[in-house]
NUTOR-655372 format. One record per residue (C-alpha): x, y, z; chain; residue number from 1; residue in three letters. Coordinates in steps of 0.5 Angstrom, whole numbers, plus 500, padded with zeros to 3 digits. Layout:
# residues N
<atom><c1>X</c1><c2>Y</c2><c3>Z</c3><kette>A</kette><nr>NUM</nr><rest>ALA</rest></atom>
...
This chain:
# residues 66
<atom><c1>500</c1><c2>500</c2><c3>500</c3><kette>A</kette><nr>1</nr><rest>UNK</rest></atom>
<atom><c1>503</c1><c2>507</c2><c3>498</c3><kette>A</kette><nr>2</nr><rest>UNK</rest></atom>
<atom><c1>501</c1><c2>514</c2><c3>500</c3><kette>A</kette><nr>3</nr><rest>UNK</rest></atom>
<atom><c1>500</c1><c2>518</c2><c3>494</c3><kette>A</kette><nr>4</nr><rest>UNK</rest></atom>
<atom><c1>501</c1><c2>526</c2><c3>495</c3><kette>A</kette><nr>5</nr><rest>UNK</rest></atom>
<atom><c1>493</c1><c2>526</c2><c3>496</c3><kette>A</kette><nr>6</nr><rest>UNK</rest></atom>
<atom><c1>494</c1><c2>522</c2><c3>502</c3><kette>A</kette><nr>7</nr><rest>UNK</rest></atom>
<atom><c1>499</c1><c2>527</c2><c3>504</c3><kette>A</kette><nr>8</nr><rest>UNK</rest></atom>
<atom><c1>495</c1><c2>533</c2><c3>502</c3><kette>A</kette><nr>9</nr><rest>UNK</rest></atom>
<atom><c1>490</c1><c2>530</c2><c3>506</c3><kette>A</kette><nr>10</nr><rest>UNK</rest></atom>
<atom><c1>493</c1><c2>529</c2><c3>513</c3><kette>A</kette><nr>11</nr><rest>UNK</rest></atom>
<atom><c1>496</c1><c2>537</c2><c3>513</c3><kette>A</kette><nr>12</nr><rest>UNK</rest></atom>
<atom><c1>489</c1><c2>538</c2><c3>512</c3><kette>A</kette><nr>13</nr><rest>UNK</rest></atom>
<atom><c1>486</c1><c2>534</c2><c3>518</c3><kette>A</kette><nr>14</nr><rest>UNK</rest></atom>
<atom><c1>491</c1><c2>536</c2><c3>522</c3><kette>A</kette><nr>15</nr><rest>UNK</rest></atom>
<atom><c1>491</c1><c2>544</c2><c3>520</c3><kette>A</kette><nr>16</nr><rest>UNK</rest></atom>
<atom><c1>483</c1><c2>543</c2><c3>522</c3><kette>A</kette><nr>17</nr><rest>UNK</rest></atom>
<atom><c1>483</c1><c2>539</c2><c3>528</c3><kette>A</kette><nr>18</nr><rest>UNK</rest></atom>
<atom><c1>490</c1><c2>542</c2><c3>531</c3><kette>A</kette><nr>19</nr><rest>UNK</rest></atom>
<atom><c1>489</c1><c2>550</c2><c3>528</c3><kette>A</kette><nr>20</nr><rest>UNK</rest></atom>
<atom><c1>495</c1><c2>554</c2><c3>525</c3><kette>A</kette><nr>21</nr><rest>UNK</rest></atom>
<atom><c1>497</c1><c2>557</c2><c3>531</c3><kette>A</kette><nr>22</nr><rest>UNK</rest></atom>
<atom><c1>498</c1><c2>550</c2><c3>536</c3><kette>A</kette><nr>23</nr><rest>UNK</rest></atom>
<atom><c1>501</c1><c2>548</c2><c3>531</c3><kette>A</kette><nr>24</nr><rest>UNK</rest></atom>
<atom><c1>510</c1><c2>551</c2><c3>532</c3><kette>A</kette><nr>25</nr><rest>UNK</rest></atom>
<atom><c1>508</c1><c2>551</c2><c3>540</c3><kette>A</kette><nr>26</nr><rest>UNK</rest></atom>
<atom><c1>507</c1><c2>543</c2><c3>538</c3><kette>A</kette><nr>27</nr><rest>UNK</rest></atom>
<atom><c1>513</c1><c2>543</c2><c3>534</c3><kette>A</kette><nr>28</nr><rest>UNK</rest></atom>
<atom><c1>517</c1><c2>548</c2><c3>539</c3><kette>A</kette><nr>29</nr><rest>UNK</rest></atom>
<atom><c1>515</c1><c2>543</c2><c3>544</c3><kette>A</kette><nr>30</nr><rest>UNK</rest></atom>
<atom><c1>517</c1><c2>536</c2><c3>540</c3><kette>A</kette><nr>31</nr><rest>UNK</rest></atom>
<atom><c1>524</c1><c2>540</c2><c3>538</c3><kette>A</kette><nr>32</nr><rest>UNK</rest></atom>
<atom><c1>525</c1><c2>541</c2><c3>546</c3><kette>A</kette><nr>33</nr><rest>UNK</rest></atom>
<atom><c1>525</c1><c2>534</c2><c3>548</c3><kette>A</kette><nr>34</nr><rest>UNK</rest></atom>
<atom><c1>529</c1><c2>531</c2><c3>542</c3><kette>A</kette><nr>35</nr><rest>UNK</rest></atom>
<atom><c1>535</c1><c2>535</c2><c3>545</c3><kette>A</kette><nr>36</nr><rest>UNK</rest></atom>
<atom><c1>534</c1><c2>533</c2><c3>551</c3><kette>A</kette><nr>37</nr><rest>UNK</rest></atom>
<atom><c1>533</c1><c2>525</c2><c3>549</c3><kette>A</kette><nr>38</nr><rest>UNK</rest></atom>
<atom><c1>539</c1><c2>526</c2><c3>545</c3><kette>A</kette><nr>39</nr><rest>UNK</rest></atom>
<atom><c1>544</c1><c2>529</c2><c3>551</c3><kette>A</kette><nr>40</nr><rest>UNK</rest></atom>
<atom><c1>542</c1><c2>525</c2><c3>556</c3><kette>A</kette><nr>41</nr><rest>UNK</rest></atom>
<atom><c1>544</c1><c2>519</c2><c3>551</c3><kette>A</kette><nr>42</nr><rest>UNK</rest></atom>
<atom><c1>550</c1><c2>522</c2><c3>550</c3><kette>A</kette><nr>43</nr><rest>UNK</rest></atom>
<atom><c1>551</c1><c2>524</c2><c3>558</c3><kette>A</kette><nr>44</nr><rest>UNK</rest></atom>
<atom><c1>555</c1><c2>518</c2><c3>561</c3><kette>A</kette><nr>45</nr><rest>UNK</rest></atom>
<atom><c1>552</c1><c2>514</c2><c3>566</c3><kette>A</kette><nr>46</nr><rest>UNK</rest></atom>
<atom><c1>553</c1><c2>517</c2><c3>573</c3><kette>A</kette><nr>47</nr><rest>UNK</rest></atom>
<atom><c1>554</c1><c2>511</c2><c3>578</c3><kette>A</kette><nr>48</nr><rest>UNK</rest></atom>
<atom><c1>550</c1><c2>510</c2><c3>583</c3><kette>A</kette><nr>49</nr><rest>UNK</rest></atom>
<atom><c1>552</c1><c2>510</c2><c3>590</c3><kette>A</kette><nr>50</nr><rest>UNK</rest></atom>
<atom><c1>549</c1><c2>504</c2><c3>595</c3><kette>A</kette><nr>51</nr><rest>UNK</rest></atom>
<atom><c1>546</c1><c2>505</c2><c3>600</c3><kette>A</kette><nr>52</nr><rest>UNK</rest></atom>
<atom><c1>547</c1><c2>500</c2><c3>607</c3><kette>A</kette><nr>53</nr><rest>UNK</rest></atom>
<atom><c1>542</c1><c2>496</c2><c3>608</c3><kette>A</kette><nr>54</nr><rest>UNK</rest></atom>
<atom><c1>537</c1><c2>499</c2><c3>613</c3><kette>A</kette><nr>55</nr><rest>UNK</rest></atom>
<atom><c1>538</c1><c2>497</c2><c3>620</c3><kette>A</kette><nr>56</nr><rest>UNK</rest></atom>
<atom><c1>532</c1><c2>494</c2><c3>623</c3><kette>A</kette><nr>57</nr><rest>UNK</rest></atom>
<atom><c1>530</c1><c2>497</c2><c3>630</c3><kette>A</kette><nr>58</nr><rest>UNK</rest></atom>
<atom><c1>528</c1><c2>493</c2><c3>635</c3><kette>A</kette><nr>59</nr><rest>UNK</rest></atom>
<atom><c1>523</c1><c2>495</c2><c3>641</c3><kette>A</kette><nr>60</nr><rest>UNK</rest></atom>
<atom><c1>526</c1><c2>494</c2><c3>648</c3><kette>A</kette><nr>61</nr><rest>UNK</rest></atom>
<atom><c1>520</c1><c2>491</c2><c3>652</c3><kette>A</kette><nr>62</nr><rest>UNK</rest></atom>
<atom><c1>519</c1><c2>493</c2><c3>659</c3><kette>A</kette><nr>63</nr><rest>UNK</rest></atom>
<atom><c1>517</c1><c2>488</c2><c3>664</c3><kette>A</kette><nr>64</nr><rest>UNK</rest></atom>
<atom><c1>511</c1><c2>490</c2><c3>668</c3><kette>A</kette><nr>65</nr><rest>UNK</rest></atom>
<atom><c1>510</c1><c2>488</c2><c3>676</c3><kette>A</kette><nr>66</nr><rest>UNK</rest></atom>
């Protein structure tokens, strides 16, 4: 199944009708933003993670009553 210049044509359309011209750049804006942000955090490298001691378990001192 290939998509014709008419298909095409037609999802600009769509999209410009339900989205409308101006949502449209602050969309593209957006989707841009998180791009880099993808691609940085991949080029980062990974940061060690420090190990916690396991936590110590507190135990309640029982009191004898008379």
């Amino acid at each position: 199944m290939r998509g014709g210049i008419w298909e095409i044509i037609l999802i600009v359309i769509l999209v410009l009708i339900l989205f409308g011209s101006a949502k449209i750049p602050a969309m593209m804006k957006n989707i841009a933003s998180g791009i880099k942000t993808f691609k940085k955090e991949i080029k980062e490298e990974p940061k060690p993670v420090a190990k916690k001691a396991p936590a110590k378990k507190k135990v309640a001192a029982k009191k004898k009553s008379k």
